[in-house]
DRENDO-1510 file (C-alpha; in Angstrom, 1 decimal, always signed):
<recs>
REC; n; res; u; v; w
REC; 1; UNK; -6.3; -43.2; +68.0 .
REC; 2; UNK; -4.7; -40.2; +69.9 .
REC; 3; UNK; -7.6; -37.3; +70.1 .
REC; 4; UNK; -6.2; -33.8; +70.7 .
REC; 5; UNK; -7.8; -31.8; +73.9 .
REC; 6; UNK; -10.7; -29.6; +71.9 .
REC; 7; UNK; -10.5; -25.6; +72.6 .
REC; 8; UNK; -13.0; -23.9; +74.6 .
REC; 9; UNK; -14.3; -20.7; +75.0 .
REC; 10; UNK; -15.9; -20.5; +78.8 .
REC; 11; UNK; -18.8; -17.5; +79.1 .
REC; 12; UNK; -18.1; -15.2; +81.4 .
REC; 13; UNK; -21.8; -14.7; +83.6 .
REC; 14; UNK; -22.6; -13.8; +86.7 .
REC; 15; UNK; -24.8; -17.4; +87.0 .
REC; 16; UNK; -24.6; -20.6; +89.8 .
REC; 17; UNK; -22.1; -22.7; +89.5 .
REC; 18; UNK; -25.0; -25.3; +88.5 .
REC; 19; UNK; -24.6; -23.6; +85.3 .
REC; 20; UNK; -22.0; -24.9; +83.0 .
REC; 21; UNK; -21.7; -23.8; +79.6 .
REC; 22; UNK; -18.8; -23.5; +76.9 .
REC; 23; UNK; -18.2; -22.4; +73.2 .
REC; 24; UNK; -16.0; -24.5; +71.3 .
REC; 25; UNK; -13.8; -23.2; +68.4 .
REC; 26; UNK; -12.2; -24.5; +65.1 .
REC; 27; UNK; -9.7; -26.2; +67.2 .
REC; 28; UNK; -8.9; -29.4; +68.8 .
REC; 29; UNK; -10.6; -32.0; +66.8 .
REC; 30; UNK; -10.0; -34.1; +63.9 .
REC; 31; UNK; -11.6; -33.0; +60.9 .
REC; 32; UNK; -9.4; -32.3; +57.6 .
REC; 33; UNK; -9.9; -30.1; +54.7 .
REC; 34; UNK; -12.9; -27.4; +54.8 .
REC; 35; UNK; -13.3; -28.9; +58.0 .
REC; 36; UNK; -9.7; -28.7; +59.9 .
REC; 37; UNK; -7.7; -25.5; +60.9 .
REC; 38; UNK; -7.0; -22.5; +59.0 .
REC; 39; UNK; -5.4; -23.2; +56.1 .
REC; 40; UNK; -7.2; -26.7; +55.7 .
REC; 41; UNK; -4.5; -27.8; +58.4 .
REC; 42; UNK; -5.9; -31.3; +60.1 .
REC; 43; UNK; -6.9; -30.9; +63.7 .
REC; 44; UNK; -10.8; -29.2; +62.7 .
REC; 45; UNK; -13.3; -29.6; +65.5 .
REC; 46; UNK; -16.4; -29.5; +63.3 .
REC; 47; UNK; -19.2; -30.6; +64.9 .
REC; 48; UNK; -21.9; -30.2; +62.4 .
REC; 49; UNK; -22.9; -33.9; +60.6 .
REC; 50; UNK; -24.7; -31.8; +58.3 .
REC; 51; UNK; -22.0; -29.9; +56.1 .
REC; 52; UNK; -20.4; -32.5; +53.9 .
REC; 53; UNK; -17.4; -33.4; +56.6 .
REC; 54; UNK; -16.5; -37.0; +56.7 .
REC; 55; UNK; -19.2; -38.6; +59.3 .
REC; 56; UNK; -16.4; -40.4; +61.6 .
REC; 57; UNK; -14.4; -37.1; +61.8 .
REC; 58; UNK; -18.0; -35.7; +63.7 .
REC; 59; UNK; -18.5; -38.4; +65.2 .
REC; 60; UNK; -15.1; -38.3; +66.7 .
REC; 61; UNK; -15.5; -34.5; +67.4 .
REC; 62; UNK; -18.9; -34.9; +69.1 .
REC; 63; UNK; -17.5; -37.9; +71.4 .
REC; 64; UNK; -15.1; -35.5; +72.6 .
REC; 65; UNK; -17.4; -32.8; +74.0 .
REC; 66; UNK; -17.3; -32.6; +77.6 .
REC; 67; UNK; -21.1; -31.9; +78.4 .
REC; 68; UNK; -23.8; -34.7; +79.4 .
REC; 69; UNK; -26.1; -35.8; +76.7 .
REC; 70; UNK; -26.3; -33.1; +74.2 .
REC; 71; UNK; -29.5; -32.7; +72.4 .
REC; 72; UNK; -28.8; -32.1; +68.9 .
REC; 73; UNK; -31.2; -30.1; +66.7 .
REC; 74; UNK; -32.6; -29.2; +63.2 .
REC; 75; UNK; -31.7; -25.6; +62.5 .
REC; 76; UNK; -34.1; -24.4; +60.4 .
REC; 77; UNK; -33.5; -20.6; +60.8 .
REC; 78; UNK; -36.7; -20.3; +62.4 .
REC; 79; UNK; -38.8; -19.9; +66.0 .
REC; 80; UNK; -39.1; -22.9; +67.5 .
REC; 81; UNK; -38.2; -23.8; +71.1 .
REC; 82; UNK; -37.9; -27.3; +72.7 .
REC; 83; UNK; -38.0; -28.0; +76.0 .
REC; 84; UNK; -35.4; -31.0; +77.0 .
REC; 85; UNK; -37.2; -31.7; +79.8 .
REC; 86; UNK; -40.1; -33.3; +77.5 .
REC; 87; UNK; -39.8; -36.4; +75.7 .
REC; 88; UNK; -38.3; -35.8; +72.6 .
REC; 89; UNK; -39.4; -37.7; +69.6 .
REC; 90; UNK; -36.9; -40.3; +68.3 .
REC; 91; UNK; -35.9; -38.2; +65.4 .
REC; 92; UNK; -33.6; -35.3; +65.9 .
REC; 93; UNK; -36.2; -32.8; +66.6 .
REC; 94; UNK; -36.8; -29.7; +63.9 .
REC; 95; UNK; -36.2; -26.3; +65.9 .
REC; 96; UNK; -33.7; -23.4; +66.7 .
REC; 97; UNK; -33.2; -23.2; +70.3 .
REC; 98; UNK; -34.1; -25.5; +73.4 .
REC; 99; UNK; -34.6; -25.2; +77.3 .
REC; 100; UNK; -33.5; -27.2; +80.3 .
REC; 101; UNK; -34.3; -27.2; +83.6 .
REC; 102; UNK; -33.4; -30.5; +84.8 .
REC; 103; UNK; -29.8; -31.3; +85.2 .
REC; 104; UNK; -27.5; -33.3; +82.8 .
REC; 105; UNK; -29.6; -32.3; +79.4 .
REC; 106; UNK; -27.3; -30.0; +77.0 .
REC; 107; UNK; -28.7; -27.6; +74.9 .
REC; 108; UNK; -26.7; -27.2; +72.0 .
REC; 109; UNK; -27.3; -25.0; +69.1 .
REC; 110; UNK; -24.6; -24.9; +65.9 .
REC; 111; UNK; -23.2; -21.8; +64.1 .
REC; 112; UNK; -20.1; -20.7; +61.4 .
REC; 113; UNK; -21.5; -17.0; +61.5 .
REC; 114; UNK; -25.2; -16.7; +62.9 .
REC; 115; UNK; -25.0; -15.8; +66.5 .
REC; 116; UNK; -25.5; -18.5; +69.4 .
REC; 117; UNK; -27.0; -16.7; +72.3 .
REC; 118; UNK; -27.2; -18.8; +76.0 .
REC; 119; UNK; -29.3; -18.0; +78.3 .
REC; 120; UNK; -29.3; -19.1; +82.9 .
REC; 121; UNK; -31.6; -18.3; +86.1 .
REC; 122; UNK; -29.0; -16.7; +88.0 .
REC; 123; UNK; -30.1; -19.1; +90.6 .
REC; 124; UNK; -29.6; -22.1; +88.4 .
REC; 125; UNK; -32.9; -23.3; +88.0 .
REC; 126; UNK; -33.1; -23.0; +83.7 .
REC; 127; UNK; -31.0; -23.0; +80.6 .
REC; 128; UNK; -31.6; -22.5; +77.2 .
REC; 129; UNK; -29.7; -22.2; +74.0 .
REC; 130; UNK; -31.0; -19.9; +70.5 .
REC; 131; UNK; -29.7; -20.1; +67.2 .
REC; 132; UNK; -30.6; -16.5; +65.9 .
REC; 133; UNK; -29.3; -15.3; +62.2 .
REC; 134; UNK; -30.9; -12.8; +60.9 .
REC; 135; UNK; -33.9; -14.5; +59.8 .
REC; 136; UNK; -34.3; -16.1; +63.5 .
REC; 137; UNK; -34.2; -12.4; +65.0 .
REC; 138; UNK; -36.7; -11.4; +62.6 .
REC; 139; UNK; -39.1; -14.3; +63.6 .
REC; 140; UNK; -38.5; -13.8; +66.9 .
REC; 141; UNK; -36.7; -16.6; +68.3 .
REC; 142; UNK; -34.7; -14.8; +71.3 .
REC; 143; UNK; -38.1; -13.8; +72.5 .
REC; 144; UNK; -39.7; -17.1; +72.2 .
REC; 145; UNK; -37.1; -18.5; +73.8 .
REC; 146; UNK; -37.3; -16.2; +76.8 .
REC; 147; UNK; -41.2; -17.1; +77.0 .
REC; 148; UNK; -40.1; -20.7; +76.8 .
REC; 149; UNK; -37.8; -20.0; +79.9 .
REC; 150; UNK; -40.4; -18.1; +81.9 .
REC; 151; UNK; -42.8; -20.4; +81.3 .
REC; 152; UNK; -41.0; -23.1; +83.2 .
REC; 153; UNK; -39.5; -21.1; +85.8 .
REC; 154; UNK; -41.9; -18.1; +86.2 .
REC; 155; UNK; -39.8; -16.1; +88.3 .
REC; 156; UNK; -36.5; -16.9; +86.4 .
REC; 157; UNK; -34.0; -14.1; +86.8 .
REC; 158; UNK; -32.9; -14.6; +82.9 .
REC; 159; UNK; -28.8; -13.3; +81.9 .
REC; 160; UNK; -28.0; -14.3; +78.5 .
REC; 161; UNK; -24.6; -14.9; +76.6 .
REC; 162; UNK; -24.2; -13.2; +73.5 .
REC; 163; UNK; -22.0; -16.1; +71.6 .
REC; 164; UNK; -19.1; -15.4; +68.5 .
REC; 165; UNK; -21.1; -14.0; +65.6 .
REC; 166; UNK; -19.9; -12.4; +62.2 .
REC; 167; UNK; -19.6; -9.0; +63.6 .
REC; 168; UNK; -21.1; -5.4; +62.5 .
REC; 169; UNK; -17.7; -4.5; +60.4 .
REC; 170; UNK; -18.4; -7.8; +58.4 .
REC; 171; UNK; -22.3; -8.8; +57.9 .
REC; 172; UNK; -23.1; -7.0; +54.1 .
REC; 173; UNK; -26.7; -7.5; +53.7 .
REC; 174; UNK; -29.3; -5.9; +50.9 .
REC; 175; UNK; -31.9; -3.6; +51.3 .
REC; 176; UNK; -34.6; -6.3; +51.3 .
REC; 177; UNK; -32.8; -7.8; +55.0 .
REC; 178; UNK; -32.7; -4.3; +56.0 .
REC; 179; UNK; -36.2; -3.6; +55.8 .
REC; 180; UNK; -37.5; -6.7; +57.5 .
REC; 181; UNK; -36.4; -5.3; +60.7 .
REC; 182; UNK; -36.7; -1.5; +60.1 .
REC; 183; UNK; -40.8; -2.7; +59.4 .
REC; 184; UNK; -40.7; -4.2; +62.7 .
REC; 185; UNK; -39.4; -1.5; +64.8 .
REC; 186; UNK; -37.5; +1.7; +63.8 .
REC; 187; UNK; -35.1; +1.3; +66.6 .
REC; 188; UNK; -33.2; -1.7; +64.5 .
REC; 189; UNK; -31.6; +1.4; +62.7 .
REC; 190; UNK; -29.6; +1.6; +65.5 .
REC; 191; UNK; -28.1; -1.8; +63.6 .
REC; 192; UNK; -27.8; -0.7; +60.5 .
REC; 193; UNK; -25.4; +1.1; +58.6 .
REC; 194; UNK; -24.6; +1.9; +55.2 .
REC; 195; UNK; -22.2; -0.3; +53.2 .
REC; 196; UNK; -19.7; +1.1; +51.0 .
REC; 197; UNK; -21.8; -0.4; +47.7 .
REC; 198; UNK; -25.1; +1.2; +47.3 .
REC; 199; UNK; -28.2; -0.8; +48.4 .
REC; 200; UNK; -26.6; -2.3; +50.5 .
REC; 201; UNK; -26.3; -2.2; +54.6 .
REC; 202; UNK; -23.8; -3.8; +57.1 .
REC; 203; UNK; -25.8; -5.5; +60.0 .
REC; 204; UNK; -25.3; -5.7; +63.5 .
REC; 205; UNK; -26.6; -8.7; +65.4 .
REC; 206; UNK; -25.3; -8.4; +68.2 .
REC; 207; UNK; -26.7; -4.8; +68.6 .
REC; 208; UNK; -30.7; -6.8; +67.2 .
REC; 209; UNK; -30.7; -9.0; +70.0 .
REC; 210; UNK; -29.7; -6.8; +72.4 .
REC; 211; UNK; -32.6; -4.5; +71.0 .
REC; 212; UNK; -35.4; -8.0; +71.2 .
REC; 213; UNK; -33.8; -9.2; +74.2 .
REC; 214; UNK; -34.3; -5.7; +76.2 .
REC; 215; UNK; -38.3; -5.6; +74.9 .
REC; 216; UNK; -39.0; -8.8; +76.8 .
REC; 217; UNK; -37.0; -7.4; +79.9 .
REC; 218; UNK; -33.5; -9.1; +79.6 .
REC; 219; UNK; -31.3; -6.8; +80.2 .
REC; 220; UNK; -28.4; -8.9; +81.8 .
REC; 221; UNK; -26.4; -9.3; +79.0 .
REC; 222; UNK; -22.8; -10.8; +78.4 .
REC; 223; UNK; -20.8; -11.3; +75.5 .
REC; 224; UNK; -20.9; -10.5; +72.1 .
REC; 225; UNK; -17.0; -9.1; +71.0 .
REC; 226; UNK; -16.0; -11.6; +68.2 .
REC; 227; UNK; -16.4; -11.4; +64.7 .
REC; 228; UNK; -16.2; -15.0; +63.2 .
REC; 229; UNK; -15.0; -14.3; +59.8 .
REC; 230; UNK; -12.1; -12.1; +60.8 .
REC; 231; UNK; -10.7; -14.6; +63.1 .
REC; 232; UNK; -10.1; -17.5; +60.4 .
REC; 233; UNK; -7.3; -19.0; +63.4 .
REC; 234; UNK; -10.4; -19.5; +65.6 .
REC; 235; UNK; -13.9; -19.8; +63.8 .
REC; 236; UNK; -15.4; -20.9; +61.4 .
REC; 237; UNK; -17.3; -19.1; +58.7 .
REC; 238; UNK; -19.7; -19.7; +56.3 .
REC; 239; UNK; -19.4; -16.7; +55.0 .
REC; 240; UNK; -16.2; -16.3; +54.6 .
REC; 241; UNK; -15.5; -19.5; +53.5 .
REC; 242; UNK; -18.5; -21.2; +51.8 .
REC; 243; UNK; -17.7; -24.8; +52.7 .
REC; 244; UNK; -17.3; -24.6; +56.2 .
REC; 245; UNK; -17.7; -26.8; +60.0 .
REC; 246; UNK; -19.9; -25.5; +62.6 .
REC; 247; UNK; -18.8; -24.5; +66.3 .
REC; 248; UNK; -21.3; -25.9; +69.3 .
REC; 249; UNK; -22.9; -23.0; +71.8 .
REC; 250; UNK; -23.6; -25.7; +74.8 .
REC; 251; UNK; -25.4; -25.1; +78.4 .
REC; 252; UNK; -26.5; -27.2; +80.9 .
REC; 253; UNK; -27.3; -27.7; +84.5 .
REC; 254; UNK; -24.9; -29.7; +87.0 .
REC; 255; UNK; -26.3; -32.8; +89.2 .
REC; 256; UNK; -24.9; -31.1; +92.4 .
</recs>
């Protein structure tokens, strides 16, 4: 079997060249149906084994990722950070983001509208990946994942990738979302903005982790321009489409 060459998008940071790191899109796999191109074309690079896409189709997608042994995770919409350099347990492990700073161990988290956020030492000395929706922001994930960071390399000089999320013009949330981060800090109102149907509010999560990731002193930011559901050619959405693959946000360190 033929496999097409997958699409990638390549951040754009001011990191070593020991960092590597790429964002794959809808395109250049094999998956079919919900799963494929716009359209329900064939030629899906859905990644996620998790969503109800046939498990060869992943299986094939995955195989075709060009990064050294990706961990996969659990994505529970929580907190939890693992560090790669550990020894994982045999299962795939239950969290929402994970560190590196040995070479050759991807971290790899999984969206279709929450937003992926990477994170590199300038110097090349640590990686990390976060899976933040909104309920990951409001539990503090970004943050967790920056003590996580610091923690192995104390004197890290941190920049982070702000990955393609559903953007402000698109996320519709209720009142009850809005307030969960309006209780935590005032400034998230900055983020918020009224919808045109009462009670509710279009969110901005690019503009909430800019907000969390400033508060622990990341400042060095990159990214965050796409809007996943109104580029149907190029993402995925779960929003937007309800049955839907997942992209891979993937960062690692180089041997050399």
């Amino acid at each position: 079997m033929t496999l097409p060459s997958p699409n990638f998008l390549i951040p754009d940071w001011p990191v070593s060249s020991r960092v590597k790191a790429l964002i794959t899109t809808r395109q250049g796999g094999v998956s079919a149906g919900a799963y494929g191109l716009a359209g329900h074309q064939p030629g899906g690079f859905n990644l996620g084994d998790h969503v109800g896409d046939d498990a060869e189709a992943v299986a094939h997608n995955r195989a075709l990722l060009p990064a050294p042994s990706p961990v996969w995770l659990r994505q529970v919409h929580g907190a939890t950070v693992v560090n790669l350099d550990q020894r994982l347990p045999e299962r795939v492990p239950e969290a929402d983001a994970a560190i590196a700073t040995q070479p050759a161990r991807s971290c790899v988290v999984l969206t279709a509208d929450c937003l992926p956020v990477l994170f590199a030492d300038r110097l090349g000395r640590c990686v990390g990946a976060a899976h933040a929706g909104w309920r990951g922001l409001s539990l503090g994930v970004l943050e967790q994942t920056v003590l996580a960071l610091r923690a192995a390399v104390p004197d890290a000089e941190l920049c982070a990738y702000l990955g393609p999320a559903i953007g402000p013009g698109s996320y519709e949330v209720g009142t009850e979302v809005a307030q969960v981060f309006l209780r935590q800090d005032a400034e998230a109102e900055r983020a918020l903005h009224p919808a045109s149907q009462p009670g509710k509010f279009m969110l901005d999560l690019y503009t909430l982790a800019r907000q969390r990731l400033a508060r622990v002193g990341v400042t060095d930011l990159y990214g965050g321009d796409y809007d996943t559901l109104a580029e149907p050619e190029v993402f995925y959405s779960f929003r937007r489409d309800g049955v839907s693959g997942r992209m891979a946000s993937v960062v690692w360190l180089d041997e050399t």
